[in-house]
C-alpha positions, 0 to 999 in steps of 0.5 A: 880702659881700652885704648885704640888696639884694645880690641885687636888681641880679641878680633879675628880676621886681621894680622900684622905685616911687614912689607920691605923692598930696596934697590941698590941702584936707583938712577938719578933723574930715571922714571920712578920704579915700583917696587910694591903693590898692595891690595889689601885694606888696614891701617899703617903703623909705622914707615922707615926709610934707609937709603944713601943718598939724602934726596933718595925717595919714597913715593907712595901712592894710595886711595881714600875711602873714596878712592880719590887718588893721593901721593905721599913723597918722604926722603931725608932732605925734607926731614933735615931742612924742616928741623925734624930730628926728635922724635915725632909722629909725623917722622924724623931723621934719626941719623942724618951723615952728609960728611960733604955738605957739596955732595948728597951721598951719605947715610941716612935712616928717616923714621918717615911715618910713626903714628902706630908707635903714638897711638895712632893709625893711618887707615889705607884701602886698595890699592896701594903703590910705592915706587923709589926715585932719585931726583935730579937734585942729588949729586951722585948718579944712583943711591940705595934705596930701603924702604919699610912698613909695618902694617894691620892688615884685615886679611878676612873682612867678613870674620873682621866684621863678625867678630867686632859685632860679637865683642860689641854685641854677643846677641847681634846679628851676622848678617853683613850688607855686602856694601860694607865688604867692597873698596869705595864708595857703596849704597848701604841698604836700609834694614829689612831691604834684601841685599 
């Protein structure tokens, strides 16, 4: 039986990614920084997170299928306070080093998102932005910030989607509504209706 990746090794038009950015030097209190901007489409396998300060945060902000606008915020504190330290889809501190409970500095590794390693993925579309912040809760003036991702990325959508029909179909048609190639909400056309 095939499960969710079954079919990956056979599609064309699709690649593994990695996506890393730090800074050494994230200000307390100062504007978030972007660090990354992705544009392309896929599905989010895993999310982790190092950083030296327990409030060092990752702020992702993403799109729907709609393009509906969404923020995600992960730093080690939230992990901590909520109990999370066995190992958990939706994330858990891995090592959690405050040696002063008066002072945020330490070391700290989140397993923030690792739904691909569970069996599952979380699907993205352009446009993607991630930006490090330090809030003013924490106790230092500046941490370092690591984040990392792993992604499956469709790097052709149209080689993407021919070769899902082929696998599903060998005598289905490549003939590819260009509603199904565009980011966001898109009219299809009715079959027999000129594109």
């Amino acid at each position: 039986m095939l499960g969710e990746y079954g079919l990956l090794p056979l599609l064309k038009g699709w690649e593994y990614k990695r996506h890393m950015v730090s800074r050494s030097n994230i200000v307390r209190g100062a504007d978030p920084v972007e660090v990354l901007s992705l544009n392309e489409t896929g599905w989010l396998y895993s999310v982790a997170e190092l950083t030296t300060d327990t409030y060092g945060t990752m702020r992702f902000n993403y799109q729907g299928a709609e393009l509906e606008s969404k923020t995600l915020e992960v730093y080690p504190e939230a992990y901590q306070v909520g109990g999370a330290f066995s190992q958990d889809p939706q994330g858990w501190a891995q090592r959690y080093f405050r040696p002063n409970p008066y002072s945020t500095a330490g070391i700290y590794f989140i397993a923030a998102l690792s739904i691909g390693a569970q069996g599952g993925v979380m699907p993205f579309v352009p446009t993607v932005n991630v930006n490090l912040y330090l809030p003013n809760n924490s106790t230092q003036n500046s941490a370092y910030i690591l984040g990392d991702a792993i992604v499956i990325a469709i790097t052709d959508k149209k080689v993407f989607v021919h070769s899902l029909r082929r696998i599903l179909d060998p005598e289905s048609s490549l003939k590819i509504d260009p509603a199904l190639l565009t980011t966001g909400p898109a009219v299809l056309k009715q079959l027999g209706e000129e594109p």
